[in-house]
C-alpha positions in Angstrom: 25.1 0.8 3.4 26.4 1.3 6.3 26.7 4.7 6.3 22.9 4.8 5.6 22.4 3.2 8.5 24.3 5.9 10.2 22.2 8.6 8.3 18.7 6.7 9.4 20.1 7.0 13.5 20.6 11.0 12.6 16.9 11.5 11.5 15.7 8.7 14.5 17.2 11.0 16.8 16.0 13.8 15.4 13.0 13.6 13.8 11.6 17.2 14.2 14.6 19.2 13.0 14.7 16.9 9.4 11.2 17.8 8.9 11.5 20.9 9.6 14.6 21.3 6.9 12.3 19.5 4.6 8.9 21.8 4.7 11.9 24.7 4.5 13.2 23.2 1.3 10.2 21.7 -0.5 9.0 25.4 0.0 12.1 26.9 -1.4 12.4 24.9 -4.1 8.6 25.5 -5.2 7.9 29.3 -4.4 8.3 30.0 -8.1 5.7 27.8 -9.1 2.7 28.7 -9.9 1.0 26.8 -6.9 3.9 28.2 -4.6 3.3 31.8 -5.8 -0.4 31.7 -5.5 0.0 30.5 -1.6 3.5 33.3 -1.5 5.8 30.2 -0.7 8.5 32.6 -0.4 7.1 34.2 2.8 5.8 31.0 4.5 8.4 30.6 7.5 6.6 27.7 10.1 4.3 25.0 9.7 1.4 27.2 11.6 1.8 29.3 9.1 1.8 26.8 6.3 -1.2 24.8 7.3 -3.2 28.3 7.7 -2.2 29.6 4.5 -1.9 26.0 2.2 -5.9 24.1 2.4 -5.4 20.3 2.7 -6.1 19.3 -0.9 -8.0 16.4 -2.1 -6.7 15.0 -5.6 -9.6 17.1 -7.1 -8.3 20.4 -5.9 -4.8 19.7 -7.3 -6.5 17.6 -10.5 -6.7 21.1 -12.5 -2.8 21.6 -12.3 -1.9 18.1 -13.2 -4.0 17.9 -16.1 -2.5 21.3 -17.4 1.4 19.6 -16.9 0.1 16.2 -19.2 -0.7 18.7 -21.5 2.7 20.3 -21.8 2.5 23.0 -18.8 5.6 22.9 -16.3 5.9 25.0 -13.3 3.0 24.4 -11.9 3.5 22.7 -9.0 6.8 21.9 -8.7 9.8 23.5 -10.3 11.5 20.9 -12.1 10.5 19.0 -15.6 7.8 16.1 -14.6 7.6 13.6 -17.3 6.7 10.7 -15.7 3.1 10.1 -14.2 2.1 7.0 -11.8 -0.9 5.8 -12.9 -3.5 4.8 -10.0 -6.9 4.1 -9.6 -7.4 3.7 -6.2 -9.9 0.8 -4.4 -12.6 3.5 -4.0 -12.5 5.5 -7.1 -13.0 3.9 -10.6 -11.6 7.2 -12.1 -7.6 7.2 -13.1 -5.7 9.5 -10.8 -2.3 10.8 -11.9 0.3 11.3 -9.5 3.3 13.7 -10.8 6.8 11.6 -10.3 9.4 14.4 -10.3 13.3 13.6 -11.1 13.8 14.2 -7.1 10.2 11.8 -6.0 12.3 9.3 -8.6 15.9 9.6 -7.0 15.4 10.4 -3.5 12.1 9.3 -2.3 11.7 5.9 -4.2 14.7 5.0 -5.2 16.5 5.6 -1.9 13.2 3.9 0.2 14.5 1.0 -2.0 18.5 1.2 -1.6 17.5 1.9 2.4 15.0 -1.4 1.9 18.4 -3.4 0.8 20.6 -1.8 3.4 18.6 -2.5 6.6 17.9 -6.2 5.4 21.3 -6.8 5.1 22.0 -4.6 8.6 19.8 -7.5 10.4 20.9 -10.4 8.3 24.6 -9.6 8.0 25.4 -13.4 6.7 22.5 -13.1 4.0 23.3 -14.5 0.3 21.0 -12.5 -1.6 23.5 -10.9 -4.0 24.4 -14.4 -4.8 21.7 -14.2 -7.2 18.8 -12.2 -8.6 15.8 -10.2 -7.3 12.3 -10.7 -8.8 10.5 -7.5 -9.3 6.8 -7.8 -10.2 5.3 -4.8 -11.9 3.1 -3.1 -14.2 3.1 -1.2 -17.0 3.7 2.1 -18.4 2.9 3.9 -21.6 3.3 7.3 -23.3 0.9 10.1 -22.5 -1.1 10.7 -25.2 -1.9 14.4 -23.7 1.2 15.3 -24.1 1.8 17.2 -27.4 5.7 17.3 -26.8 5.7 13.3 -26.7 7.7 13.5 -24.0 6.5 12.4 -21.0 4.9 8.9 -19.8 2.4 7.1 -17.2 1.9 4.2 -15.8 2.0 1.7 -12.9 4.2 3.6 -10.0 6.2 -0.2 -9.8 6.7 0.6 -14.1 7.4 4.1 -14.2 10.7 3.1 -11.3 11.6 -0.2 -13.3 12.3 1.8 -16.4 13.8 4.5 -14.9 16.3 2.5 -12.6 20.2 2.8 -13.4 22.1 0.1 -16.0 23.6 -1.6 -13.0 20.0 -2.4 -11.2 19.3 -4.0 -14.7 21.6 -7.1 -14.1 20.3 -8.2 -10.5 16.7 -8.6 -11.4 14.5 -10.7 -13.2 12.8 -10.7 -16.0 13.6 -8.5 -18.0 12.1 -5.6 -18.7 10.3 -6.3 -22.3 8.4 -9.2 -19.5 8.1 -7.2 -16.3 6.3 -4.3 -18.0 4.1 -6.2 -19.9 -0.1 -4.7 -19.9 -1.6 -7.7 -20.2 -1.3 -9.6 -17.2 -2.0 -13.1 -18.0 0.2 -13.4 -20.3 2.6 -11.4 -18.3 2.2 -14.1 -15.9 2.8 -16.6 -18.1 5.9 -15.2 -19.8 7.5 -14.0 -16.1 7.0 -17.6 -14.8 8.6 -19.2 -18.2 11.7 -16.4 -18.2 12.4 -16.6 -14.1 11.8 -20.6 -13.9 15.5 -21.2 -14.4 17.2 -18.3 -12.8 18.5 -18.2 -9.3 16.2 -16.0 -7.8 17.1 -14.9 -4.2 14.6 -12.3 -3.3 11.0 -11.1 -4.7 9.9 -7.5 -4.8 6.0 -6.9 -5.3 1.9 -7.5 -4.1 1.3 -10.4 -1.9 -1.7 -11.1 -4.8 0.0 -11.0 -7.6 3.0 -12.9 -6.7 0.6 -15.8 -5.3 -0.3 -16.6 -9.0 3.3 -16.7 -10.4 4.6 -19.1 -7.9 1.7 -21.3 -8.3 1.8 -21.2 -12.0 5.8 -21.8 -12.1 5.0 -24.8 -9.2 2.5 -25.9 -12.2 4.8 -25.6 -15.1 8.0 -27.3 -13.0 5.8 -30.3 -11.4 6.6 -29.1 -8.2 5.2 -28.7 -4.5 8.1 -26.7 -3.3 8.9 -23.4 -5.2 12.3 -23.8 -3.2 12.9 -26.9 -5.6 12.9 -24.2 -8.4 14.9 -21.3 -6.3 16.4 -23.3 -3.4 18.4 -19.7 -2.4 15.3 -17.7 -1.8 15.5 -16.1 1.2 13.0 -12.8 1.4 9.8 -11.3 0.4 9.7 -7.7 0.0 6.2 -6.5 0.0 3.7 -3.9 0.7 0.3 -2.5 -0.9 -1.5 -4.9 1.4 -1.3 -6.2 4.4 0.6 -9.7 5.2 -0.7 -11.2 8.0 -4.0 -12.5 6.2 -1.7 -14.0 3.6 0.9 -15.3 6.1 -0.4 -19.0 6.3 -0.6 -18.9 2.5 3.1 -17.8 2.2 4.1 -20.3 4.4 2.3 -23.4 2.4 3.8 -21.8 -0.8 7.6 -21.2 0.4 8.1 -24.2 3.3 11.0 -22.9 5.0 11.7 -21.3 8.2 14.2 -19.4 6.9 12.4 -17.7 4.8 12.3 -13.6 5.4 9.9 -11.1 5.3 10.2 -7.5 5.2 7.1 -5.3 4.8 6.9 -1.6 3.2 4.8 1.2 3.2 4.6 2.6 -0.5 2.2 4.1 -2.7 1.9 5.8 -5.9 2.9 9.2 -3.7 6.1 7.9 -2.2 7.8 5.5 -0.3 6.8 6.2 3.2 7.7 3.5 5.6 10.1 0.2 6.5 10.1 -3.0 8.5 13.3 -1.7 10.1 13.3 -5.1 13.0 13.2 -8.7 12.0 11.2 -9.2 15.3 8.9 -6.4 14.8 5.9 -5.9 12.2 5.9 -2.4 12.8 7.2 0.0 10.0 9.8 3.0 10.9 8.6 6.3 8.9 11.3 7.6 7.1 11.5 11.5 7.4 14.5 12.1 5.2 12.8 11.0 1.6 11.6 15.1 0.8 8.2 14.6 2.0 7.1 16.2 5.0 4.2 14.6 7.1 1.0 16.0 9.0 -1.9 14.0 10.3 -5.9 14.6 10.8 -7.3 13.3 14.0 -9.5 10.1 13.3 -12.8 12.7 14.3 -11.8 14.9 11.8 -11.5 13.3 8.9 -14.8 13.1 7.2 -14.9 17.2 7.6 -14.4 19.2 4.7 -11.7 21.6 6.6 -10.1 18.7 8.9 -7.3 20.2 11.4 -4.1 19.0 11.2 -1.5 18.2 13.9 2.8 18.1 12.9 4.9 15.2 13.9 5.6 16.2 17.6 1.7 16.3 18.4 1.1 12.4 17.7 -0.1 10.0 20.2 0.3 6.9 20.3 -2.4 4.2 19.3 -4.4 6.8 17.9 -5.9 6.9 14.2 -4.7 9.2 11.8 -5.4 10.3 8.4 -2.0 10.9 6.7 -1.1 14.2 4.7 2.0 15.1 2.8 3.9 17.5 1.0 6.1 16.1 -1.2 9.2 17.1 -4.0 7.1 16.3 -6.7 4.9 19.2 -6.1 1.7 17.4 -3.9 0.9 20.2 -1.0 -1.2 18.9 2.0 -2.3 16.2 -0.1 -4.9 13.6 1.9 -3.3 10.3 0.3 -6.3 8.6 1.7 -4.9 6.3 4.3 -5.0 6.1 7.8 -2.1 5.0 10.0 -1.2 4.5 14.1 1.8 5.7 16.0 3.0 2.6 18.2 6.4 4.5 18.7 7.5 8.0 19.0 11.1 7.5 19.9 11.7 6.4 17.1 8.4 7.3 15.2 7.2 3.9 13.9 3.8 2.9 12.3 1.1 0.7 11.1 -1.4 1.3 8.8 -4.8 1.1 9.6 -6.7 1.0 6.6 -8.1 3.7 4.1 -9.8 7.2 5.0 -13.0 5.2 2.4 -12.2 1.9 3.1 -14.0 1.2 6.6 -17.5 -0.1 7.7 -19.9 2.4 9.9 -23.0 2.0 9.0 -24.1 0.9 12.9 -21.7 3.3 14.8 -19.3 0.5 14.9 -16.1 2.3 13.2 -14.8 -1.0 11.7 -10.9 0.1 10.1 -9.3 -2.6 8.3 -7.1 -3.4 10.9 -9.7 -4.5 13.1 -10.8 -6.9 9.8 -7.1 -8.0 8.8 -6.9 -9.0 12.8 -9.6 -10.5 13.0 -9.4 -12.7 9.7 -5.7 -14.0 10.5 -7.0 -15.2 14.3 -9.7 -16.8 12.5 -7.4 -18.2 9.8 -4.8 -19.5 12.8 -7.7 -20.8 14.7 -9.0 -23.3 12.1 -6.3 -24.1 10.2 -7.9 -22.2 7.2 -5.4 -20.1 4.6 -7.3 -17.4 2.7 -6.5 -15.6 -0.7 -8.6 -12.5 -0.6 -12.3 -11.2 1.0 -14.9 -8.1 1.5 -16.9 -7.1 3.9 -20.0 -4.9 3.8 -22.9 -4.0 6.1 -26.4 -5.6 6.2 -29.1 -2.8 6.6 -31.3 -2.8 9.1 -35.1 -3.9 8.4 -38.3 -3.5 10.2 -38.0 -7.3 11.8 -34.2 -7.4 11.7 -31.0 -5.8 13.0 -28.0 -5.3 10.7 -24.7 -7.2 10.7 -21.7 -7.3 8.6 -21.3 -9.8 5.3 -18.7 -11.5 4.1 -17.4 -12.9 1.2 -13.7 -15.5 1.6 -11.9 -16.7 -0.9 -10.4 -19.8 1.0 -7.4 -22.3 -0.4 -7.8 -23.6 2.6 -11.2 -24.2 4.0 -11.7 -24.0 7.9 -12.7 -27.2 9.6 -15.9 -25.2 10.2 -17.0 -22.1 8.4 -19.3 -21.3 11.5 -16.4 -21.6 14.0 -14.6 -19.4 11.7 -17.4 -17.0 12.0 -17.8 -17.7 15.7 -13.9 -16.8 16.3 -14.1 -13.9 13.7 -17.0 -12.0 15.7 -15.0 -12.3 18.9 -11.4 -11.3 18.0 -13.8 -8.1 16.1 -15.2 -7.5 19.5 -12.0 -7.9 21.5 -10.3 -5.7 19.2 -13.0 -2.9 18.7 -15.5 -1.3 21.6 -17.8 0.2 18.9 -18.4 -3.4 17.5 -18.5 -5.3 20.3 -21.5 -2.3 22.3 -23.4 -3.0 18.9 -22.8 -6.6 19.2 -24.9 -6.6 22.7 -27.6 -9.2 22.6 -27.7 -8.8 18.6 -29.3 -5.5 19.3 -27.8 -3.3 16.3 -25.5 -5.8 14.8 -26.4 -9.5 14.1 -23.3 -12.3 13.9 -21.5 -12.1 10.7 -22.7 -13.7 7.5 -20.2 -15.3 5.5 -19.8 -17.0 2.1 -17.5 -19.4 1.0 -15.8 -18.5 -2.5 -14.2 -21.0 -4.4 -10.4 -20.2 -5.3 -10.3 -18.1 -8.3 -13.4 -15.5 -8.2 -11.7 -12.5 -6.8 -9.0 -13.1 -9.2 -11.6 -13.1 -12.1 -13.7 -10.3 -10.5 -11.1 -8.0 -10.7 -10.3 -9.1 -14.3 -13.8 -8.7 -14.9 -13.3 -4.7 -13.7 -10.2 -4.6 -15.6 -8.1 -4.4 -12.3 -5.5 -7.3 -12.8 -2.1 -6.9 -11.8 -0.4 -3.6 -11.0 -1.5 -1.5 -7.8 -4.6 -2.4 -7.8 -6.1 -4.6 -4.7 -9.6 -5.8 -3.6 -11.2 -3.4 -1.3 -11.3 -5.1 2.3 -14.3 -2.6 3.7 -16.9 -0.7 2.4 -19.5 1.0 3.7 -22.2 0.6 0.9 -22.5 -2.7 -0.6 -21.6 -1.9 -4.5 -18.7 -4.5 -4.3 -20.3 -7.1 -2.4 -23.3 -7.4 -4.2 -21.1 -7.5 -7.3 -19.1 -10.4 -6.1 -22.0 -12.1 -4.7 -23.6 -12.8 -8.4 -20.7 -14.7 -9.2 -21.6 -17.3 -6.2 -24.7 -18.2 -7.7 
């Protein structure tokens, strides 16, 4: 570990000349495929030239290649054998994608995001006692591709496809076992995790902040409990990423009562493991530029255009917006992952992630990112004493005798002492914390004071089961700028 450490200084230091080796080898490796042939890989020497040659690729434009490897084809992206597939459907998209997970993506991208997730927690919390006991992975579920005529290759959750593929030894320090983690249907899953992990001495939990709500509750349930730490009185951190914490924060607290209690945030996706919560007194996540991907980013003005230009690494600024596009070692070129991210370090080069390229709220001019909504909702939360468990926002259209506004729908476990303070506070941290809102806000002009509704606990939960979106990667869309989700949730208020 602690020559990792050392390693993670090296590419801290400097930054510019690991990327650089990585385009150079990803390139390399991949200029005897047939993508890397048709873009002449071999005679690709700087990034100018690559981002002139290589379009940035939506998952359509590289769909026609993956389908043709699930049906047996290799070589076509990236030169060694892909048999594993992460499964993922996205928040904006109800159509499957299928993101290639090449032996390299498996070892040194996500496996090493999560041996590097390990080392710096126990870097900052040298006296910690997790590998006293075990860690709790929550996952999805994998199955064989039925494309395939070799029979030989799988898909599934991203979470399933690295559970099954992890080494012996990583077998004996987590719980449940495998048979239970990987389960598909996840009710029962749930019910089965909480029954096998009840009695073990967990120490740490891997997974979603929404899934693992419903397993502690149910294991508080089936122990006659308050405290989860009667169950696991060693737990000391919650690794977790896909959403963002800080709604869920007051929650966590009320669910694990102790101040020493950890928690470490990471930036992961289907595509790779991108970033870490490298300080204990920091929320902000240091990109990791030695996992074979190599990182470009559209301006925040460019990226609704069909032919957005891209900056490198060194051209980043700080507190500005960016859409984030990789290259990776299992054969995704310029690939727009569809999430949008902020610098708020370049020395190191440390992020936070602002929301999703589809997942945002304009229909005023207002530019509302999730962050702005994730901000808002926790000051709001903090303010009133409230703890939420999930919510959606969409826009109100104008009509000929009123102006818009925004509508929302809260799942609260907490209600606030007053769901109009709550909206009172929640329009004012959105206006402290975006110009666009707040100019629209003027005198209810364009934008109207937010309209919320109270949910009682449970409905996102079985909204999602009602899409067939339980468990997994998949998460409630915060934002959108049509009202298709809203609408939908809205009928089950009634």
């Amino acid at each position: 570990m602690r020559k990792r450490i050392h390693q993670m200084e090296l590419f801290m230091k400097y930054p510019h000349e690991v990327q650089k080796e990585v385009l150079t080898r990803l390139l390399h490796t991949a200029k005897d495929t047939e993508f890397g042939r048709k873009y002449d890989f071999k005679n690709i020497k700087t990034y100018d030239q690559y981002k002139e040659i290589v379009p940035v690729q939506a998952y359509e434009a590289l769909y026609p290649y993956i389908e043709r490897r699930m049906k047996g084809e290799q070589k076509l992206l990236w030169s060694s054998d892909i048999k594993w597939f992460a499964k993922s459907s996205g928040t904006t998209n109800a159509r499957s994608k299928f993101i290639p997970v090449s032996p390299e993506a498996l070892e040194d991208c996500h496996f090493k995001g999560g041996k590097d997730l390990i080392s710096i927690y126990v870097n900052n919390n040298p006296d910690t006692q997790m590998f006293t006991g075990k860690g709790l992975a929550i996952g999805g579920s994998h199955q064989l591709n039925e494309f395939d005529p070799n029979h030989d290759s799988h898909y599934g959750d991203v979470s399933a496809v690295i559970m099954q593929n992890l080494p012996i030894w990583a077998q004996f320090i987590r719980t449940p076992s495998l048979d239970v983690a990987l389960m598909d249907k996840w009710e029962e899953k749930i019910e089965k995790m909480a029954e096998s992990t009840a009695n073990e001495n967990v120490t740490n939990i891997s997974g979603v902040p929404t899934w693992t709500i419903p397993l502690i509750q149910r294991i508080k349930e089936m122990k006659g409990t308050e405290n989860i730490l009667d169950v696991w009185p060693n737990l000391e951190v919650f690794f977790h990423g896909a959403v963002a914490f800080g709604p869920y924060r007051s929650l966590f607290k009320e669910l694990i009562p102790s101040d020493q209690m950890n928690y470490v945030e990471t930036y992961t996706a289907s595509e790779g493991f991108f970033g870490i919560q490298d300080r204990s007194d920091s929320d902000e996540l240091l990109l990791m530029l030695d996992y074979g991907i190599f990182y470009e980013f559209i301006p925040y003005d460019e990226i609704q255009k069909e032919h957005p230009k891209t900056i490198g690494l060194g051209e980043v600024k700080i507190g500005e917006i960016y859409a984030m596009v990789i290259s990776t070692n299992a054969g995704l070129w310029r690939y727009s992952i569809g999430d949008t991210i902020k610098f708020t370090s370049t020395d190191p080069y440390r992020i936070k992630i602002a929301g999703r390229t589809k997942h945002f709220i304009n229909a005023f001019g207002e530019e509302l990112v999730v962050e702005n909504a994730e901000t808002s909702i926790t000051h709001a939360c903090e303010m009133t004493g409230a703890v939420i468990e999930n919510f959606t926002a969409a826009p109100i259209h104008f009509t000929d005798k009123t102006s818009g506004g925004h509508e929302w729908v809260i799942e609260f476990q907490k209600c606030p002492d007053s769901l109009e303070r709550f909206a009172s506070i929640l329009d004012e941290k959105l206006r402290e914390v975006n110009s666009d809102y707040d100019a629209k806000r003027y005198k209810d002009i364009a934008l109207k004071m937010p309209v919320l509704h109270s949910a009682k606990p449970g409905t996102f939960y079985e909204w999602m089961k009602r899409r067939g979106k339980l468990g997994g990667q998949n998460k409630v869309p915060r934002l959108a700028n049509n009202r298709e989700y809203l609408d939908d949730i809205l009928t089950m208020l009634t």
